[in-house]
N, C-alpha and C positions, 0 to 999 in steps of 0.2 A: 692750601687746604680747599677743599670741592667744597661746594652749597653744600652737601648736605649733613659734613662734617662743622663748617661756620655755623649752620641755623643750630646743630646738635649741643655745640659752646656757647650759643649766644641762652640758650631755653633752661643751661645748667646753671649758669652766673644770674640768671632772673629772678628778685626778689618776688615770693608770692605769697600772699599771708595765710596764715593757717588757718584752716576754719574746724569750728567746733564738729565732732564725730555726730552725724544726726543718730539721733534714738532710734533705737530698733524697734517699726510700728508693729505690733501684734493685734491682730482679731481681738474683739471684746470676749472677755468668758461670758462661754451662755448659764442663763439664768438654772441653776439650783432649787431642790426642792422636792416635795414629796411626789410632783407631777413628772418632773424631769428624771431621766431614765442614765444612767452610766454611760457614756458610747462603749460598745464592744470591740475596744480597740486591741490588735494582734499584741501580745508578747515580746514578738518580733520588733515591735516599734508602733509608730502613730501613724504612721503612713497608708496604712490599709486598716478596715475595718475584717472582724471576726464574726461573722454571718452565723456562725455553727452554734451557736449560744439560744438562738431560737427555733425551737422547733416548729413545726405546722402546725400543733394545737394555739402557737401564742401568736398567729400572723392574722393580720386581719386585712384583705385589702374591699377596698371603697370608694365608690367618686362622689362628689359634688354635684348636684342637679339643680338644674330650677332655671324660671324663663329671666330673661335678660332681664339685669339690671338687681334681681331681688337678693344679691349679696354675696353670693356664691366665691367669690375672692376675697372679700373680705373676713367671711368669716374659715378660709383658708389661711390667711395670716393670721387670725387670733390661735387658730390651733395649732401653729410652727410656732407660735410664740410658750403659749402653753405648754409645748412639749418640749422647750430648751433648744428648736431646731435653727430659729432664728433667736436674736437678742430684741429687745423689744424697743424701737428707735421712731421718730419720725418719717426717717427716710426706710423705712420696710413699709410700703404699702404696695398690694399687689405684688406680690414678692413672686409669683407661680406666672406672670402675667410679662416675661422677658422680653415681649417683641415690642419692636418701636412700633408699628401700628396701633397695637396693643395701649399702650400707655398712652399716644395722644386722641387714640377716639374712644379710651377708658373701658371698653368690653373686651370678654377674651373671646379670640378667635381663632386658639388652638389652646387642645385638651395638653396641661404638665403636668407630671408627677413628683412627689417627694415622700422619702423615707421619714417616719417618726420613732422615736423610740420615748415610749410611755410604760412608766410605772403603776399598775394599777392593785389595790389589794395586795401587796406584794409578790407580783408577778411582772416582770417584766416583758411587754407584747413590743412587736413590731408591726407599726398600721401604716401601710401604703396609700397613701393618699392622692386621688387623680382630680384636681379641676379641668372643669370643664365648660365649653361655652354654652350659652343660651339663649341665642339667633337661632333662628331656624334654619337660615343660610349654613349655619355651623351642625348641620344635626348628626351630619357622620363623621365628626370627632367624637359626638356623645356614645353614639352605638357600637364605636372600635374600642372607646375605652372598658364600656362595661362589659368586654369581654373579659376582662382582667380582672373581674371583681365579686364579689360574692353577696356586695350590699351596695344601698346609696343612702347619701342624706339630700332628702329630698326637699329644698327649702322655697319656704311661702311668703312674701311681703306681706305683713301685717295690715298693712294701706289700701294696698290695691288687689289682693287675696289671688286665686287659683286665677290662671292666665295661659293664654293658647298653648307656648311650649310647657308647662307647668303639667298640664293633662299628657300631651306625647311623651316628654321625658320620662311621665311618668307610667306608661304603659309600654316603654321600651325597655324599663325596668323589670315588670311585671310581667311582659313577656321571657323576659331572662330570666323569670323563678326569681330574684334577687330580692333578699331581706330590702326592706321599705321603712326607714326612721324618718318622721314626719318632723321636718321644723319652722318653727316659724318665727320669723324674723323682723326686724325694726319694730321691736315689741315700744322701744322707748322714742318713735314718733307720736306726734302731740294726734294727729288722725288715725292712730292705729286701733284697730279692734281684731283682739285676735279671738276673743268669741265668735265672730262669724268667721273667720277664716278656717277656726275648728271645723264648726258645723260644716263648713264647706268640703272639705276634705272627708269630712265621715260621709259626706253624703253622695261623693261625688266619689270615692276612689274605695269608701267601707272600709275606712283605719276607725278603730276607736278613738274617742277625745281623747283619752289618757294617755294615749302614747306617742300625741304630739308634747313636740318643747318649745317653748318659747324660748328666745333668744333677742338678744339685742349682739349683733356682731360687731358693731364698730366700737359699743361700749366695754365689749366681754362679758356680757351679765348672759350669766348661765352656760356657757359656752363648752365649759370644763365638762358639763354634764351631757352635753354631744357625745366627745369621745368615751364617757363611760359605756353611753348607750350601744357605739360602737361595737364596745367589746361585748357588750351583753346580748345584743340584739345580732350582729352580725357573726353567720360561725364562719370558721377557718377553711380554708382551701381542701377539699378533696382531693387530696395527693401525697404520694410516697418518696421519699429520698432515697431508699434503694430501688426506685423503677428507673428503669432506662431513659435517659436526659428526653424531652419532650418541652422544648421552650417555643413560644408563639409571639411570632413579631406584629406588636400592635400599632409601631410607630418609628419613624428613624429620621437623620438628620446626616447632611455630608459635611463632613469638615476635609479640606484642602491636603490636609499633610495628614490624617490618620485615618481617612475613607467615610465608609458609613457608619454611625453608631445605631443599633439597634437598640431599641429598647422592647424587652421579651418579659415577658411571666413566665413562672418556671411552671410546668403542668405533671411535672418526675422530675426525678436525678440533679445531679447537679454538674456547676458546668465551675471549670476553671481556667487559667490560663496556662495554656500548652495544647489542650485537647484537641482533639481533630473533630469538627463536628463538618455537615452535611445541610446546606438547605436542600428541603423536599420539592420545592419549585424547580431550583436550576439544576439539581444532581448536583452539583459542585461542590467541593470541600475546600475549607478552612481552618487555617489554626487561630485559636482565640489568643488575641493579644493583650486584653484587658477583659474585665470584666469590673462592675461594682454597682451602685444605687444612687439614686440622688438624692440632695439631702437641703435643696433642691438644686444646690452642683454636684457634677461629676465626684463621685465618693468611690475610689477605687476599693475593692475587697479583696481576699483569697478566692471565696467561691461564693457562688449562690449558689442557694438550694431550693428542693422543690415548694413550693406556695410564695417565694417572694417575687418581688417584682424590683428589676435593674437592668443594664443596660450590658452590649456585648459591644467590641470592637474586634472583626477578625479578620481585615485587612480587605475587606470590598472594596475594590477602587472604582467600579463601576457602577454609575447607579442605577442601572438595569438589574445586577446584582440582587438589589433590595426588593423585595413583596411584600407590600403593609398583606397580611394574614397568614404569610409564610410558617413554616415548623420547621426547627432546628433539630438536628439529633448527633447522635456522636456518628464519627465514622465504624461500622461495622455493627453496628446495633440499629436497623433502622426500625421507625416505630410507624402505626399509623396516624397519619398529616391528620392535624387539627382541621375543624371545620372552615377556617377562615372568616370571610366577611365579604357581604355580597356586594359587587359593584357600586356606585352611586351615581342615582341615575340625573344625569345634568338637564336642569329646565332653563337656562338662559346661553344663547351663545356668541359669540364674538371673535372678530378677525384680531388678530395680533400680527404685526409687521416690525421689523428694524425701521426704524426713525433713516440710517445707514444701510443699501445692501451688506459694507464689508462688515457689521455686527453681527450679521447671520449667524455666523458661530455661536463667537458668544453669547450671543441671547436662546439660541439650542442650549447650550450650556447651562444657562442659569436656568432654564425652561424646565429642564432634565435633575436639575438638583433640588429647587424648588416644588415640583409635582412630586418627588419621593416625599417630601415633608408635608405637601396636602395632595392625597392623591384622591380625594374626591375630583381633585380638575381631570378633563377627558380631554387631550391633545390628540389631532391629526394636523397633517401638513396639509396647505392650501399655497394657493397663489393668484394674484390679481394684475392686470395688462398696470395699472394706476401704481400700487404699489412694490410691487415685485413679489418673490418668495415670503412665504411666513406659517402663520398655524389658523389650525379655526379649532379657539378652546369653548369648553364646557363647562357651566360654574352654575352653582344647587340656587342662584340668585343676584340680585344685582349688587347688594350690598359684598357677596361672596366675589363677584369679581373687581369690583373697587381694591379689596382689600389686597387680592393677589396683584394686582398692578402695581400696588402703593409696597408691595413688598418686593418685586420686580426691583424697584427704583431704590428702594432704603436700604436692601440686603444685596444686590448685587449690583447695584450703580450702570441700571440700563433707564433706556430711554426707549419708548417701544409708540406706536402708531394706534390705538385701540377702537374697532370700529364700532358704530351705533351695533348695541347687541338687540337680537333677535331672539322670538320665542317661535316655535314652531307649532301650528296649530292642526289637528286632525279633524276631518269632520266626515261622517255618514250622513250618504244619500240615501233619498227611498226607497232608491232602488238599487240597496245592499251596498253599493260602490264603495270604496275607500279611498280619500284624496289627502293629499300634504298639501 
């Protein structure tokens, strides 16, 4: 008998004991109620949501504003809790707040979205929801997301009241024409006074008192009455689902095995999977391989339609490919390319080298995957006689470039060289000159 027929007799005669059939773990069900909404799950099964069930009068999208630290995620998970999108646990904090940077320096520093679906007066709405950071290093996640929106809630620390990014958020706002819901928050700190925070706000931005709210996010007091205000205060997307698809890429991400996923607002039409569509940037065509929303995971649908907000996968394997401002459209209907979003213009800079010449690659690599996912960074190639080949990037700040290195090393397991960064200063002589 061969080994491999002996090992095959010895493995059958072997006494092994039985062990009990483990329980099949299911997801908690989400919380029930007059807030929580049905999901619109297809006929066809649970596998896909049914998008077709709201129209553009009942869609509401909106982001999260306000300067660092005054709560902006937290009271992001009370309304995914609210609305049955998460289950309400210890371990849901920061729930919109995925990246490992993220969670051990406790701020966000990149803009996520999540679908809600909310029951209101017996209507069924769908509110798009975008947190967002508030660093100022972070200020063109804020600006690409409120392209995608038609309102914000713009929230105040009761403590420490209106604060430097607290005024720009909120004039990047108000430059966007965008509905403005005044809230204010940590009402149930022992030093809070949210009577001057009002006054602050009427006086500084000309909201009436009466149409801030007060809120306590980490307690949930009052919270529910945010999303009312949403729907009352914020209107619906100006757009047609019989217009020809017009989707606008405000963000995207590369996964290994399925390319770029885009995440787009539908601005017309709808898109599903089969279609042939076109980005207007590279001329190129693709067929869409998925589409669906987040929820704040990937939640695959049939279609989206125009006013919501979800993501596309249409087999980019490149991520030159990708353009954060890009316009989608079907093939053979071209439409005209949305406005986009203007450059960002980087104020601190610094050499990046391989630790290794033979990393070269791959750290191009990560370089290239990474700057799709913040493309505020400015990459050109450099080289130095000391360390050899590498880049000289661009970053809106110092805390901006900390973080991309620290994501450098925890998302793509490089190890990189990062030189004292420099600012570049201009000055005028008297006699007209201009010198760097």
């Amino acid at each position: 008998m061969t080994l491999a027929g002996r090992t095959a007799a010895w493995w059958a005669r072997l006494r092994r004991p039985r062990l009990p059939a483990a329980p099949l773990c299911l997801p908690p069900w989400l919380p029930t109620g007059p807030a929580a909404c049905e999901r619109p799950y297809s006929s066809h099964g649970k596998e896909k949501l049914d998008m077709s069930t709201y129209p553009v009068e009942s869609i509401r999208n909106f982001s999260i504003i306000a300067h660092v630290d005054h709560g902006k995620s937290t009271l992001a998970d009370r309304l995914l809790e609210i609305t049955g999108t998460i289950a309400k646990t210890d371990h849901n904090k920061q729930v919109l707040d995925k990246l490992q940077v993220e969670r051990e320096r406790g701020i966000t520093v990149k803009a996520q979205s999540a679908s809600l679906f909310y029951n209101y007066e017996g209507v069924n709405y769908l509110l798009n929801l975008i947190d967002t950071p508030g660093h100022v290093d972070f200020s063109y996640e804020v600006s690409r997301s409120l392209s995608a929106c038609q309102g914000v809630i713009l929230v105040v620390d009761a403590n420490e009241g209106i604060q430097a990014q607290t005024v720009a958020n909120f004039y990047l706002a108000f430059e966007a024409q965008l509905a403005i819901i005044p809230v204010i928050n940590k009402i149930d700190l022992k030093n809070a006074d949210p009577e001057r925070v009002e006054k602050q706000i009427e006086k500084l931005f000309d909201i009436p008192i009466d149409e801030c709210v007060r809120i306590s996010a980490k307690k949930g007091t009052n919270v529910e009455t945010v999303l009312q205000k949403v729907i009352e205060k914020i209107p619906p997307p100006q757009c047609n689902t019989a217009d020809p698809l017009k989707a606008l890429v405000f963000d995207s991400t590369f996964d290994h095995y399925r390319g770029v996923i885009a995440n787009i607002a539908l601005f017309g039409g709808e898109i599903q999977k089969g279609h042939k569509i076109v980005s207007a940037h590279t001329k190129k065509r693709y067929e869409v391989n998925e589409v669906g929303i987040l929820t704040p995971n990937e939640q695959p649908t049939h279609k989206l339609y125009a006013g919501q907000v979800g993501y596309v996968i249409a087999g980019m394997k490149e991520v030159t490919e990708a353009q954060i401002g890009d316009t989608l459209f079907l093939y053979k209907q071209p439409v005209e390319p949305l406005p986009g979003f203007k450059s960002a213009k980087p104020m601190v800079f610094a050499g990046m080298y391989p630790v290794d010449q033979t990393e070269y690659n791959n750290l191009k690599s990560a370089l290239e995957r990474l700057t799709l996912n913040d493309s505020s960074v400015t990459v050109h190639r450099d080289s130095s006689l000391a360390l050899g080949a590498g880049w000289r990037l661009g970053f809106l700040g110092l805390l901006h470039m900390e973080v991309f290195n620290q994501r450098l090393e925890q998302e793509y397991n490089m190890s990189v060289i990062l030189t004292a960064p420099t600012v570049p200063y201009k000055a005028v002589l008297s006699s007209a000159k201009l010198i760097k």
